[in-house]
Structure formats: C-alpha cells, structure tokens
PATORZA-423577 format. One record per residue: residue in one letter; x, y, z of N, C-alpha, C in turn; residue number from 1; chain. Coordinates in steps of 0.001 Angstrom, whole numbers. Atoms other than C-alpha are relative to their C-alpha. Layout:
<rs>
{'A',{X,Y,Z},{X,Y,Z},{X,Y,Z},NUM,'A'};
...
</rs>
This chain:
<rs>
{'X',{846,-1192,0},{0,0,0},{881,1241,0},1,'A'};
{'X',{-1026,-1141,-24},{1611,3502,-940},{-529,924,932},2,'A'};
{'X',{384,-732,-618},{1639,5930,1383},{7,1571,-74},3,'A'};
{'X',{235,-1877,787},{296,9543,751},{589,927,465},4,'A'};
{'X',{-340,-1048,-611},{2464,10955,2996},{1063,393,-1163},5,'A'};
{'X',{-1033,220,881},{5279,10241,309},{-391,-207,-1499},6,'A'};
{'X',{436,-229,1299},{2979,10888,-2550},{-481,1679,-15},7,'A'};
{'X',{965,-1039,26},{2797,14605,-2986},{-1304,109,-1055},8,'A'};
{'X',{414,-144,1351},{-71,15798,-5637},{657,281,-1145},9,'A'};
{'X',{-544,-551,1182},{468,16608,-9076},{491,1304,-235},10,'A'};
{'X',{-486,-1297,-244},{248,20171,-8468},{843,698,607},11,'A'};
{'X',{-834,-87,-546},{2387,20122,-6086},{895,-343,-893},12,'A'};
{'X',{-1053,-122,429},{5279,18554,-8376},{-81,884,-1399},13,'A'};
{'X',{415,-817,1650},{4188,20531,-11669},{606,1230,569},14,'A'};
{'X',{-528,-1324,-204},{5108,23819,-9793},{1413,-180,907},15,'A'};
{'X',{-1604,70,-786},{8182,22322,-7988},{663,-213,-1324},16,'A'};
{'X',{-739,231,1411},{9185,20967,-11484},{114,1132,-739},17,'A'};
{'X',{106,-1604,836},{8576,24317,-13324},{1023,818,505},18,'A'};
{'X',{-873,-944,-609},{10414,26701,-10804},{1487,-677,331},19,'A'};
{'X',{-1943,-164,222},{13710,24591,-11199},{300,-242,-1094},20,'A'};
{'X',{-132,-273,1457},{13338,24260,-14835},{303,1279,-744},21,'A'};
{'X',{-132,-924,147},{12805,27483,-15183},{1173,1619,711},22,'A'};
{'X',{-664,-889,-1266},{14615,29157,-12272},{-722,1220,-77},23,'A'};
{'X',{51,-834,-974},{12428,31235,-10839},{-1617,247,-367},24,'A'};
{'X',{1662,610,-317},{8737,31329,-9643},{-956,811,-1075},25,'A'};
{'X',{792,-1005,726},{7559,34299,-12152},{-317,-745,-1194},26,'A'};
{'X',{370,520,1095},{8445,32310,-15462},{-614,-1659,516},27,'A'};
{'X',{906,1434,-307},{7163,28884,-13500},{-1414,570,-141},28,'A'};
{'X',{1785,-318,509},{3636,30768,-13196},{-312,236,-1467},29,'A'};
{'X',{406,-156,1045},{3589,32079,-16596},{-43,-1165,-917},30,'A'};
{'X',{186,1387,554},{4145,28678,-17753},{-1148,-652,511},31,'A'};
{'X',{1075,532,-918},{1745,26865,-15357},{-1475,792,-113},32,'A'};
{'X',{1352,-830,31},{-804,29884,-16313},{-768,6,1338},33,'A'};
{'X',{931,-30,-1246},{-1241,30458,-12647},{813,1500,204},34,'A'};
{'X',{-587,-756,-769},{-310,33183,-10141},{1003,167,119},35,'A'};
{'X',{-688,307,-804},{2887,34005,-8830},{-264,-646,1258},36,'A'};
{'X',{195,315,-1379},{1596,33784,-5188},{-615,-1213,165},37,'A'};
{'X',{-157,1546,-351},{214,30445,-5977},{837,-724,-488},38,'A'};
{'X',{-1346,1309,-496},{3188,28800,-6870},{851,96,1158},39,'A'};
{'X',{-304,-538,-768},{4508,30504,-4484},{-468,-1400,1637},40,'A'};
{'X',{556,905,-1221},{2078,28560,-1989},{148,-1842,-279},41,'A'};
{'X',{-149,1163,560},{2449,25392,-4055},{1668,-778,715},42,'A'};
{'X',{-1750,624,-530},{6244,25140,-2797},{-119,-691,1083},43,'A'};
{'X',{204,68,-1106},{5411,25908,217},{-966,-1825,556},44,'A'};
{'X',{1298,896,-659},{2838,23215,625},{592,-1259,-688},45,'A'};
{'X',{-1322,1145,310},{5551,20546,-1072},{682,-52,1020},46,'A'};
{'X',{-1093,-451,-1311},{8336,21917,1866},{-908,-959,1059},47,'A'};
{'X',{1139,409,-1267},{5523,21294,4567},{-506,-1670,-361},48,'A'};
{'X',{120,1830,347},{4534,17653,3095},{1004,-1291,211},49,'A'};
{'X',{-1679,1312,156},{8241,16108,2632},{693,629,1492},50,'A'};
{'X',{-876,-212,-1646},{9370,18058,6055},{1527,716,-309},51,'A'};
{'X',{-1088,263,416},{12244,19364,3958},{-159,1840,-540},52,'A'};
{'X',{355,-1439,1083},{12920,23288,2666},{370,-524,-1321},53,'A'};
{'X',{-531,561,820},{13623,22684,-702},{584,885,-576},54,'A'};
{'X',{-828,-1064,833},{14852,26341,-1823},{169,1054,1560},55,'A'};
{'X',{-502,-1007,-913},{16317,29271,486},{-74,1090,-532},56,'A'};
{'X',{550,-934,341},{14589,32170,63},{1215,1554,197},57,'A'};
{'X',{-610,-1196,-34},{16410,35365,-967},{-299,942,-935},58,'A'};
{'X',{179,-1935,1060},{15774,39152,-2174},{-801,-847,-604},59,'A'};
{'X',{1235,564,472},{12554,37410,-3013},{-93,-945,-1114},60,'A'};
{'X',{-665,931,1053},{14564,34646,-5336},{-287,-991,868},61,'A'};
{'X',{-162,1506,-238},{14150,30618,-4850},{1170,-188,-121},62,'A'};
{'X',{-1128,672,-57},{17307,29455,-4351},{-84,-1660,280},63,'A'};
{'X',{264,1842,-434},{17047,25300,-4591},{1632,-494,405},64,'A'};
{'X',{-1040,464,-691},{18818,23796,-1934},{357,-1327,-1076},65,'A'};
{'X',{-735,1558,891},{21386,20371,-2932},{-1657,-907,276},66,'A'};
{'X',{795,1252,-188},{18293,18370,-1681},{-1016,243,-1128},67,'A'};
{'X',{990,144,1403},{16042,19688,-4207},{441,-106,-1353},68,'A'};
{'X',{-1299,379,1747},{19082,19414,-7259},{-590,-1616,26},69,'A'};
{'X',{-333,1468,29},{18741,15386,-6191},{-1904,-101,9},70,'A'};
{'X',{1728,-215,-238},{14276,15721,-5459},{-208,346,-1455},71,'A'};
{'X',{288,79,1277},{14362,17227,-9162},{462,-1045,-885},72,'A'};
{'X',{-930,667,1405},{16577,14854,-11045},{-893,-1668,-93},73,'A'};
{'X',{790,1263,62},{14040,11816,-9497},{-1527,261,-897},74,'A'};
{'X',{2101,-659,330},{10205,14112,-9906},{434,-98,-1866},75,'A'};
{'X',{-14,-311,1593},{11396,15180,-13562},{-41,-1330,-672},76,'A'};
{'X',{-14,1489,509},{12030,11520,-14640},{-1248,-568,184},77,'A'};
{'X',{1484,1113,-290},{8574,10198,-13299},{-1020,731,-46},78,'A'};
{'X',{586,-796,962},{7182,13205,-14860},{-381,-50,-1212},79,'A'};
{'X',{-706,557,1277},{8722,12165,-17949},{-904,-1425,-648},80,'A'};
{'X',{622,874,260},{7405,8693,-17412},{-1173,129,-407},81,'A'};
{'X',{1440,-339,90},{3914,9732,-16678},{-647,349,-1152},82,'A'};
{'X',{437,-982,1425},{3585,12102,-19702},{52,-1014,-1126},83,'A'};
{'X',{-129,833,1664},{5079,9229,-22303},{-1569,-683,373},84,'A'};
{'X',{884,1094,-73},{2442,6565,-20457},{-1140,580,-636},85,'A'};
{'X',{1345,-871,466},{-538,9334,-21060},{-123,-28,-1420},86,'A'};
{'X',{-172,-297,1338},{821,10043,-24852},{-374,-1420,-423},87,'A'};
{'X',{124,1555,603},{984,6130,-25674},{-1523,-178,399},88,'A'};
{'X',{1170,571,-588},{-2189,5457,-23797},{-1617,631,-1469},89,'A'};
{'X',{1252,-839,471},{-4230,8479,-25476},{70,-380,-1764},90,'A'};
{'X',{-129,-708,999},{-2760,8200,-28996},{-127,-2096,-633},91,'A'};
{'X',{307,1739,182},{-3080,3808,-28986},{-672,-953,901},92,'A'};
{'X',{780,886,-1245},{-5476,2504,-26067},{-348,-1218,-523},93,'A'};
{'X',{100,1434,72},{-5866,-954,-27694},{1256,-810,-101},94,'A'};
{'X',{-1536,641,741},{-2830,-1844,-29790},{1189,240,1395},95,'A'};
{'X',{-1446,79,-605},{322,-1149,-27055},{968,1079,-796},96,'A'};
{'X',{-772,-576,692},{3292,958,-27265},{1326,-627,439},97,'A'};
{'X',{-1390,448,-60},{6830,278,-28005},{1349,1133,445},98,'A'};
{'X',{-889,-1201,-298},{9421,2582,-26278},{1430,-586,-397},99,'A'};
{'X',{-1128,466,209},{12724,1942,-28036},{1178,652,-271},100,'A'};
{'X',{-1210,-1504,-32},{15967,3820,-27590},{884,-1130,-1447},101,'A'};
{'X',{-310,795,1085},{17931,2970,-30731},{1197,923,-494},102,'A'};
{'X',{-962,-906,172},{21580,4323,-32082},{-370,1102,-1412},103,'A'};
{'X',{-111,-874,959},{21446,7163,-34134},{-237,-245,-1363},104,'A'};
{'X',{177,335,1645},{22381,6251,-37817},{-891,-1297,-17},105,'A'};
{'X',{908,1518,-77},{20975,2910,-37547},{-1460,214,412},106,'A'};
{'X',{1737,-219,319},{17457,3986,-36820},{-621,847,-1079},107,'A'};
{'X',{894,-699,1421},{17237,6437,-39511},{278,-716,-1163},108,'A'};
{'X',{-312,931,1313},{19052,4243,-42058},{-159,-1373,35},109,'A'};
{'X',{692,1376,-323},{18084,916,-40855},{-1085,-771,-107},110,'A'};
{'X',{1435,270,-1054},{15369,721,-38442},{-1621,651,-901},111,'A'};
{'X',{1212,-1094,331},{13110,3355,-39911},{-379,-462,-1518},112,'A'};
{'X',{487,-87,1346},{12777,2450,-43839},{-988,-1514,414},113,'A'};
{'X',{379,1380,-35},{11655,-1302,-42443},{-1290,75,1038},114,'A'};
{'X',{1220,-293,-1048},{8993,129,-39682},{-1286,-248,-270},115,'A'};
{'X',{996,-235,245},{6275,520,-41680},{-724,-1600,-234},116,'A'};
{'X',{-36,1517,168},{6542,-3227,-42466},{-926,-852,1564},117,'A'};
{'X',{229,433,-1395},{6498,-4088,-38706},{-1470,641,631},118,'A'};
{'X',{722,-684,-47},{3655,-1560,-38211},{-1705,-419,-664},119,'A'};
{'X',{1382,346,753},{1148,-2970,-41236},{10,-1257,398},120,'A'};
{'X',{57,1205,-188},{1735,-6443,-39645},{-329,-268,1776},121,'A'};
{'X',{662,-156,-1188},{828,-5309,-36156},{-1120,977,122},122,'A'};
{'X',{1342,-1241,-896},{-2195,-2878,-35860},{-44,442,640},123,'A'};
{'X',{-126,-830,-1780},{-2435,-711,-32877},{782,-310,809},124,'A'};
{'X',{-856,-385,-811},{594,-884,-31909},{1170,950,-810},125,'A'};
{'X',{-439,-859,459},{3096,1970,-32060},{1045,6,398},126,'A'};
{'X',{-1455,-176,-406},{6702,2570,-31695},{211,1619,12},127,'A'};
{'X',{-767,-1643,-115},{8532,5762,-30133},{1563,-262,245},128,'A'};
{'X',{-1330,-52,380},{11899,5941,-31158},{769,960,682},129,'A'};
{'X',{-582,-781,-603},{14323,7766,-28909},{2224,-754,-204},130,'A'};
{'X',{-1687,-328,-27},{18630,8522,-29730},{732,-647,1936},131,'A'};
{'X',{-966,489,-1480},{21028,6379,-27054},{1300,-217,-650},132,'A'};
{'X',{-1079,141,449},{24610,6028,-27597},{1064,-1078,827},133,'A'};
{'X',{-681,1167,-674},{25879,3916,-24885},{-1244,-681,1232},134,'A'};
{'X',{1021,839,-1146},{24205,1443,-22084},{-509,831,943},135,'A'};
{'X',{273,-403,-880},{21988,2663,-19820},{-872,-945,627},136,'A'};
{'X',{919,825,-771},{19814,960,-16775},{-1146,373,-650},137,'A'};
{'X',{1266,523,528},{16294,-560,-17841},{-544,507,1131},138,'A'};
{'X',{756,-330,-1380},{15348,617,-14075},{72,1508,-225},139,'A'};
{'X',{296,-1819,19},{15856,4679,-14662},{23,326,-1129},140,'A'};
{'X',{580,-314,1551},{15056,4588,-18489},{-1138,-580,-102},141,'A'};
{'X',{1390,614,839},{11619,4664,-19728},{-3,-1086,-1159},142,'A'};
{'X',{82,326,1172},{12505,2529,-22352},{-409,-1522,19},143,'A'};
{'X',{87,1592,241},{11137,-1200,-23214},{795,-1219,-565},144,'A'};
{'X',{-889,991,443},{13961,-2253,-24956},{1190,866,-1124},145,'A'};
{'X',{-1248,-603,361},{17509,-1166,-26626},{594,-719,-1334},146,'A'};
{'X',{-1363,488,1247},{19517,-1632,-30469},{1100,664,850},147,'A'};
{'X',{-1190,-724,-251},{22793,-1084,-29568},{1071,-1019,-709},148,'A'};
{'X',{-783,909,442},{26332,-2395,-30942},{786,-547,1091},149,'A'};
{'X',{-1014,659,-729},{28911,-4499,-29241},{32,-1354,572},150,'A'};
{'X',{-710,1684,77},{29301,-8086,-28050},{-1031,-851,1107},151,'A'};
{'X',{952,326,-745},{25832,-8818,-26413},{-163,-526,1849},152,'A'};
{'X',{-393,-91,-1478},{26592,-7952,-22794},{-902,757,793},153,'A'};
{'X',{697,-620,-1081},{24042,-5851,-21384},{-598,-583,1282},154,'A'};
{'X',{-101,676,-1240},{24093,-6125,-17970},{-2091,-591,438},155,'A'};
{'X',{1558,801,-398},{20533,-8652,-16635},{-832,523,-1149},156,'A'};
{'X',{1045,-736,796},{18910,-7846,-19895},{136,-1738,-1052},157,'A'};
{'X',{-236,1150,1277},{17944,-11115,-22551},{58,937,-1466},158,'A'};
{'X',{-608,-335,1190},{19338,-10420,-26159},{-434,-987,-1193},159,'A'};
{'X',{131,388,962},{18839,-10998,-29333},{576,347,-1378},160,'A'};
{'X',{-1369,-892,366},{21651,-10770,-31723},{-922,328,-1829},161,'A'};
{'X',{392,-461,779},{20819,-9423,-35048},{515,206,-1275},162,'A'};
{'X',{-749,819,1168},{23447,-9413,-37409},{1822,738,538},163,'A'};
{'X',{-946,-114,-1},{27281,-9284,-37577},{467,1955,-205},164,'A'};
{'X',{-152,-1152,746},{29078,-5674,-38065},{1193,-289,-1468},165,'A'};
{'X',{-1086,518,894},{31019,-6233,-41796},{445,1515,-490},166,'A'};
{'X',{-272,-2103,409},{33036,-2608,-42812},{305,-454,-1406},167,'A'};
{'X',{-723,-473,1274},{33503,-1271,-45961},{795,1174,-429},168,'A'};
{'X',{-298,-1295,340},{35980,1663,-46930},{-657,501,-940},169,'A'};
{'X',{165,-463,1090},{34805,4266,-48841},{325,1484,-558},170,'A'};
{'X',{-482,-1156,374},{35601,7526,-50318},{-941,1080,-1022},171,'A'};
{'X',{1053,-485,479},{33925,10001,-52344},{783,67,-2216},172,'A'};
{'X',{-590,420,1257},{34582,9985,-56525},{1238,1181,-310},173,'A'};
{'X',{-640,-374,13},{36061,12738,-56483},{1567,-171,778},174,'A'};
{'X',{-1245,159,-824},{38636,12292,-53514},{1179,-1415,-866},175,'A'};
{'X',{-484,880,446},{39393,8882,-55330},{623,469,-1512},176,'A'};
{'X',{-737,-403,1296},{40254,10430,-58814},{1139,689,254},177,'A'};
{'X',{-1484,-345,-163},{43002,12511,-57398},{1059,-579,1313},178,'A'};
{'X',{-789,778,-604},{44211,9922,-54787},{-647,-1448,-227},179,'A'};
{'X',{-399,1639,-146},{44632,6409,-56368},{8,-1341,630},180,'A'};
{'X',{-784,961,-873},{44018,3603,-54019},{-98,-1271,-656},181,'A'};
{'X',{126,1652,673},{45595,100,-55486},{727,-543,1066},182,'A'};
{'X',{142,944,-1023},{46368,-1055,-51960},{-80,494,1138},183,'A'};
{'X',{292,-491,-1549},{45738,-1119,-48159},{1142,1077,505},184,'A'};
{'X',{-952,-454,304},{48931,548,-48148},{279,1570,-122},185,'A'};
{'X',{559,-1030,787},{47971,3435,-49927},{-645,1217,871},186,'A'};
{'X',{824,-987,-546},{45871,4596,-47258},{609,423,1197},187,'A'};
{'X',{-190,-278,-1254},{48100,4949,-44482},{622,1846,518},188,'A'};
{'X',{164,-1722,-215},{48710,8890,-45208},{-815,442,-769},189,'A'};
{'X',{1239,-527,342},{45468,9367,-45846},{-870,756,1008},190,'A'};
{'X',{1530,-20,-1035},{42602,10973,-43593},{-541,-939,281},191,'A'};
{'X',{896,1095,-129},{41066,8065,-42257},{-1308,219,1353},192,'A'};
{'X',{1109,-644,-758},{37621,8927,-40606},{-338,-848,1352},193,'A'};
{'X',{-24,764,-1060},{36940,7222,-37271},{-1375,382,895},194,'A'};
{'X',{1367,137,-1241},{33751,6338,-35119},{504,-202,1674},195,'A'};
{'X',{-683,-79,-1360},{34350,7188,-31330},{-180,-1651,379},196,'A'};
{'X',{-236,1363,-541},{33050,3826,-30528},{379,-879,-825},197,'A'};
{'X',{-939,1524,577},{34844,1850,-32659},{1105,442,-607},198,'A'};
{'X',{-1567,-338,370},{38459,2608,-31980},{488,-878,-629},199,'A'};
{'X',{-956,1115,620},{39930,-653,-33572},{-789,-350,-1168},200,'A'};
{'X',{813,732,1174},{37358,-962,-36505},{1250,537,-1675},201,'A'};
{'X',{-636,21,1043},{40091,443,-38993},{1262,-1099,16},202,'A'};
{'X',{-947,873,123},{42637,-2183,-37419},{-699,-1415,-560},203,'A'};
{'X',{505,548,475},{40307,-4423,-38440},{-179,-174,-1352},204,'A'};
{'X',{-87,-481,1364},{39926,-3217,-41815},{1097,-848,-997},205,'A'};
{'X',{-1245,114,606},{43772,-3394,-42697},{149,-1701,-66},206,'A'};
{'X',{113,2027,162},{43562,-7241,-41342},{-958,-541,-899},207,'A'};
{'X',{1012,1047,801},{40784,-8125,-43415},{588,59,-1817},208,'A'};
{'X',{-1108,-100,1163},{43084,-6795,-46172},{902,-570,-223},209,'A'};
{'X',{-1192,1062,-115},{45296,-9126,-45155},{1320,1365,271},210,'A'};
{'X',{-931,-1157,139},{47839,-5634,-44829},{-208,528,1622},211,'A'};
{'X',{-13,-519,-1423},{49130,-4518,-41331},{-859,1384,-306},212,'A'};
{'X',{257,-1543,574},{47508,-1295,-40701},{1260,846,978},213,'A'};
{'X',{-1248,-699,-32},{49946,1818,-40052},{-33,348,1835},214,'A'};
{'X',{-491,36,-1026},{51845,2397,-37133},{-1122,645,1244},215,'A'};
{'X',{1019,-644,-441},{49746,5310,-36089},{-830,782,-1420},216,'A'};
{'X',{973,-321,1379},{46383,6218,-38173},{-165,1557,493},217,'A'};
{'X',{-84,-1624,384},{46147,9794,-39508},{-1426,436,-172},218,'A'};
{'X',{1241,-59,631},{42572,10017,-38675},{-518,1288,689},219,'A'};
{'X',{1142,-236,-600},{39335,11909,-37367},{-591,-610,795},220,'A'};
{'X',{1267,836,-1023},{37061,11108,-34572},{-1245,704,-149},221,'A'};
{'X',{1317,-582,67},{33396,11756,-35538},{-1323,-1154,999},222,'A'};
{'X',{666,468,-1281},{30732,10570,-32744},{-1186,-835,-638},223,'A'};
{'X',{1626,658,742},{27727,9613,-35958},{774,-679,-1160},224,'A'};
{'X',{-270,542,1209},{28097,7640,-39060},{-295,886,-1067},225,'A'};
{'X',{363,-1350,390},{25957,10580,-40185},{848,1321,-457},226,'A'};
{'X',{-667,-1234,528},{28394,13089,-39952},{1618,-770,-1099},227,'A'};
{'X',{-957,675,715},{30995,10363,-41305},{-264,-15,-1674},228,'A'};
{'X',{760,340,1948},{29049,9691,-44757},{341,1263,-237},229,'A'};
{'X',{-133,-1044,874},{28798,13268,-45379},{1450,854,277},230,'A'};
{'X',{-1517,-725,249},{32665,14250,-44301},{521,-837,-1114},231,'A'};
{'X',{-685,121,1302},{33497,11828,-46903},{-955,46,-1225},232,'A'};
{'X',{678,-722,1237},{30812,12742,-49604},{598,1342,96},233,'A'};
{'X',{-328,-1283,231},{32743,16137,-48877},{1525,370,-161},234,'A'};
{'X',{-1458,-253,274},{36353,15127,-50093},{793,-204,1413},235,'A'};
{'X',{-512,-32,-1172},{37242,15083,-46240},{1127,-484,-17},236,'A'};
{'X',{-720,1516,-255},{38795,11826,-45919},{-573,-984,-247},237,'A'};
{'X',{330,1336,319},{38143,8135,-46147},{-1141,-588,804},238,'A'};
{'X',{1157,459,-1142},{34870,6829,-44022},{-188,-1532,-83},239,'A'};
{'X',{465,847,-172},{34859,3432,-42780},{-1391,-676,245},240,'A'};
{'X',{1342,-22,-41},{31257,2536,-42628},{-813,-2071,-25},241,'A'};
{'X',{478,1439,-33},{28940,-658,-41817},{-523,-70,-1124},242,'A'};
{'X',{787,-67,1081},{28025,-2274,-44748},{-1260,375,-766},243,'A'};
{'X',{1720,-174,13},{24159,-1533,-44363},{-11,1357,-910},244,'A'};
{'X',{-432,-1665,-261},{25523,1906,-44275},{959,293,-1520},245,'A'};
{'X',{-375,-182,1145},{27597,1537,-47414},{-362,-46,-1423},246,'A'};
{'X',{704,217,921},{25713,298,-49774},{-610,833,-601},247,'A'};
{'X',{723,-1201,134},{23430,3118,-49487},{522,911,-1111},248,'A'};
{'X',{-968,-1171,282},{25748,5551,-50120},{709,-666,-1895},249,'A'};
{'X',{-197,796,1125},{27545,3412,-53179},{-1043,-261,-963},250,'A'};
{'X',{998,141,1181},{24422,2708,-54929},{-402,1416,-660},251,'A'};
{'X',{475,-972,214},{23272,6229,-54878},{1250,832,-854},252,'A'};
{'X',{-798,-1052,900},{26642,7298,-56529},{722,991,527},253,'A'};
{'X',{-727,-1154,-964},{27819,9556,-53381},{1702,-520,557},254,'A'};
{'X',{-1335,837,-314},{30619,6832,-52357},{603,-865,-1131},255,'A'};
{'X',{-487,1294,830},{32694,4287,-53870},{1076,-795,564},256,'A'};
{'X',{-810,940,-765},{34538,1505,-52201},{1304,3,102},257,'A'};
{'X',{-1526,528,6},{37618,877,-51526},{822,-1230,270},258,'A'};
{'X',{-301,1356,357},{39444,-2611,-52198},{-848,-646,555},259,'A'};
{'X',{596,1336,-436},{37916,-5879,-50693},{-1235,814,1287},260,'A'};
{'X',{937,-435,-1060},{34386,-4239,-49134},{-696,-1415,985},261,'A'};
{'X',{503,1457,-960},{32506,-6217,-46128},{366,-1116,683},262,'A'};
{'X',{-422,1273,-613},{35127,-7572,-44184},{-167,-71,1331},263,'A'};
{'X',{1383,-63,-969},{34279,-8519,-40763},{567,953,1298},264,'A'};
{'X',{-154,-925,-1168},{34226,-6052,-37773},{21,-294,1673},265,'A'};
{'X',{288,342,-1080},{34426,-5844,-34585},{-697,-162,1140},266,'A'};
{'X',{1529,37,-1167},{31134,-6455,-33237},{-1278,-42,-522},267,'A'};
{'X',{940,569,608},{27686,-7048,-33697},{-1100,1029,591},268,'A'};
{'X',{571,-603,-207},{24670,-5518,-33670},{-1322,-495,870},269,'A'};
{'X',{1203,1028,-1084},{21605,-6370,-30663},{-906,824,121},270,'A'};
{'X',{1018,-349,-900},{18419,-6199,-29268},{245,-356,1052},271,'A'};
{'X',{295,457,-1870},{18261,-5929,-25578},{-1375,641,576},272,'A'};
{'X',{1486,-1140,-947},{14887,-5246,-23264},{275,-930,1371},273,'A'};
{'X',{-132,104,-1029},{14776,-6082,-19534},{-937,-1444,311},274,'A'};
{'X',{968,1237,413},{13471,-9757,-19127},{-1295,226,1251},275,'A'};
{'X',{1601,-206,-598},{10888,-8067,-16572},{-794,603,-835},276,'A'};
{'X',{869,-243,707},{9056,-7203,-19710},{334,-993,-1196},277,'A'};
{'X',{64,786,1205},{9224,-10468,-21576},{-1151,-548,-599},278,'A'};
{'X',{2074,-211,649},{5190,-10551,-21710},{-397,1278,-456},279,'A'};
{'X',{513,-1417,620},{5243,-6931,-23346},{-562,-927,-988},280,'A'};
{'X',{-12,204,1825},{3256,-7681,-26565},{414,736,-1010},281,'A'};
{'X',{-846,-1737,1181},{4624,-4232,-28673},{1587,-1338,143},282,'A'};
{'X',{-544,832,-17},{7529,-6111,-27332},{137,-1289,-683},283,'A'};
{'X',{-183,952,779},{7583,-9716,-28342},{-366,2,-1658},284,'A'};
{'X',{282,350,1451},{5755,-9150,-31535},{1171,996,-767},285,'A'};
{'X',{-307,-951,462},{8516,-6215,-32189},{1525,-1252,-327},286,'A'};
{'X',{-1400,836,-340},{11422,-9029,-30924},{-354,-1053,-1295},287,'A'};
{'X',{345,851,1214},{9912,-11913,-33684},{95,566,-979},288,'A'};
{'X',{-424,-628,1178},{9696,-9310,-36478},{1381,50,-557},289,'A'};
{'X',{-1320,482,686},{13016,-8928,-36149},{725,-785,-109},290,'A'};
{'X',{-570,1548,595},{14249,-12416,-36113},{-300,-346,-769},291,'A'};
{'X',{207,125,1024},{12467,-12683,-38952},{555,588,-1405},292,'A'};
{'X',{-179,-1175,1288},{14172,-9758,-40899},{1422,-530,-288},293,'A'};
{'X',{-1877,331,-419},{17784,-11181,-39693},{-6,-1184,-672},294,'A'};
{'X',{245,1281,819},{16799,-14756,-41079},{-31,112,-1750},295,'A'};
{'X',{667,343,1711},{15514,-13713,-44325},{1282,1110,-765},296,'A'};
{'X',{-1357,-1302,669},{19264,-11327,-44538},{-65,1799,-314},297,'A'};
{'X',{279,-1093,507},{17711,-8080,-44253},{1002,778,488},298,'A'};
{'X',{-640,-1203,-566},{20693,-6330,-42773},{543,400,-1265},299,'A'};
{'X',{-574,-558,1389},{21740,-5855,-46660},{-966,629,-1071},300,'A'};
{'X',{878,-1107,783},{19557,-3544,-48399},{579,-492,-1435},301,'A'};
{'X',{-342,433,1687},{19399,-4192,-52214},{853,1909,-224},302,'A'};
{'X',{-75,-1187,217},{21240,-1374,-53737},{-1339,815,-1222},303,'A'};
</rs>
C-alpha cells in the first residue's frame, strides 16, 4: 500500500518541477498559467509535506537547496514517465506501445525504412523511437527495450543478436580520382575517418586486407556515421562505414569503395529489453519481427 504521505499531488510537483526548470517562480507561473503567489504557496505546501525546505529564500529569489538538485533529477524523470504513459495510452489505447531507444544512424538508415513493415503487420501498436549512444539501466530509463552495438553484454537484460558488423571503406569519386588507391597501403597517409566507438574498426579493416595497418592512423574522430558519410561525400577523408551503411551511399553514386568491401568487424549488432518485460506484446511481436528480418538477410539492403 503507498503511502500519501510520500505521494505529494500533481500540483504540487508541476510547480516544484517548473520553478527549477525554469529558475524562478515568475516564469514557472507564466508557464503553469497560474499566479505568482500560488506557486509561491504550491512550494510551500511541497516543503511542509516532505518536512524538507527545498529552496532558500532570498531578495525574493528561490534558491534550490542540494536536496532539491537530487528531489528534481528523481520528480522530472517520473514526470517524464507519466507524460510518455498518457501520450501512448491516449494516442493507442488498444494496440500497445513500443518505447525503443535505438543508435542514431541505424534507426534512420536501418530501423526506420523497415517500420512501416512491422507496423502494417501489427495494428495498434506503435513505436517511439528515442537517440542512445551507450548502455543505460532498464530501471531509470523509460525505455522497453535497446539496439545497440557491441558483443551482447548488457548487464541482466535477454538479447537478441541481429546481425554481424562487416566494414567497408569508402571515399567520395572525387577524392578517389586525385588519390589512387591500389592497396591497403595506400591509405596509411590518408585521412582516415573514425567512429568514437569503434576505436579498432580500422585495425580491423587493414587485417581483413590481409595488410598490417599503419603504425599510427592519420585520422578523425566523428561521434555519428551521419556526420561520417557526409565528411566523406565532402572530399574530407576516407569513411569506414557498416556495410548496411555503405551500400546506401555506393548505390546512390555519393561513395565508392575501396578494395575488398565487407570484411568482418568488430562487433555485432543487438536487441536488448529487460526480461521483466518479456510478456510486453509491442515487445515480443517487435522481438519476432526482427528475427524474422535477420533470417531472411535483411541487414543488406538491395542497392
């Protein structure tokens, strides 16, 4: 049984949440479309509930004490929650929703052209797609379940692997007409473009070339694949890229390979969700789709 002493109202956190979002009680009312003097009393009547000041009043300023820095960083999150559950609820009350944090390039060039698929084969249910870049807990993320790359480790979470990562170099036509490459060799005073998380994917490269790679690489560190494609559609340098990811680019005429494409990388690509939601249905029917897409080789896009 919860106890109400440790449940303030809504109104109560809506105007505690506002006035440290905002810093400071004038633009919290004008947001909230109330009073000053009742948010004002709204604090107050939070303070008096939890037993706790939560700001230190000065020259007629809120000042939020450390306890309310650590009181916001929990309310805002289960704010957060609340608001998605309402949105999913109001906008799909039969079908289910799918909350799925998903990396960057790989959901817009991946995930996203194949959705609609997954979508006309489930009915009322809906996916919300949200940007993650490294692991986070299933206990303080809204999320139902995680793509991410690397070597299917997420900590207490069941997995489902999805396909291999295979690289391909590539370059842009131009960059290649006035630098030559007829071997691995070739490229070691070159620009070579680099993904933060995958420091060793060009040593990889050179080995799959069968060709050491160079002592030290003369590269870039770019954080997206995104901004990788288009530094080398822009003469930059050289962009190592997952095949999914190359193809694209190569068919359309913006890239063009460089020697032996699709050799294999260092790591793989997963589903993870928290196995205390292994009776989601958005879930399972989202987890089967894609064992189905991985079976039938869809991580290779026709060009």
């Amino acid at each position: 049984m919860r106890q109400r002493r440790f449940l303030p109202n809504l109104g109560l956190l809506l105007a505690f949440d506002a006035v440290m979002r905002s810093g400071s009680v004038t633009a919290a009312a004008a947001e909230l479309g109330l009073t000053q003097s009742t948010v004002s009393r709204l604090i107050q009547g939070l303070e008096t509930q939890l037993g706790q000041a939560l700001f230190l009043r000065h020259k007629k300023r809120l000042v939020p004490t450390q306890a309310a820095a650590r009181y916001f960083a929990d309310v805002s999150g289960a704010l957060d929650l609340i608001q998605r559950a309402s949105m999913s609820l109001i906008a799909n009350p039969d079908g289910g929703s799918l909350d799925l944090a998903v990396l960057p390039t790989f959901g817009t060039r991946w995930l996203a052209p194949r959705l609609p698929d997954f979508l006309s084969a489930n009915p009322g249910v809906s996916v919300n797609l949200a940007t993650r870049f490294a692991m986070f807990s299933f206990e303080t993320e809204p999320f139902d379940a995680m793509i991410y790359f690397g070597k299917g480790d997420w900590p207490e979470a069941a997995h489902l692997k999805l396909f291999d990562e295979s690289l391909t170099a590539c370059a842009s036509p131009g960059f290649l007409a006035r630098h030559p490459i007829a071997s691995a060799e070739a490229l070691h005073d070159k620009l070579l473009l680099q993904l933060e998380t995958r420091p060793t994917a060009w040593e990889s490269w050179f080995r799959g070339q069968g060709a050491a790679p160079p002592a030290a690489i003369n590269g870039m560190w770019l954080d997206q694949f995104s901004m990788m494609i288009q530094a080398a559609i822009s003469d930059l340098g050289v962009a190592l890229l997952p095949d999914y990811l190359a193809r694209i680019e190569i068919a359309g005429g913006r890239l063009r390979p460089i020697l032996k494409p699709a050799v294999p990388g260092p790591g793989a690509y997963w589903l993870a969700w928290p196995r205390s939601k292994e009776g989601l249905r958005p879930l399972m029917a989202f987890r089967d789709w894609l064992s189905r897409h991985v079976a039938a080789g869809s991580d290779r896009p026709d060009p």
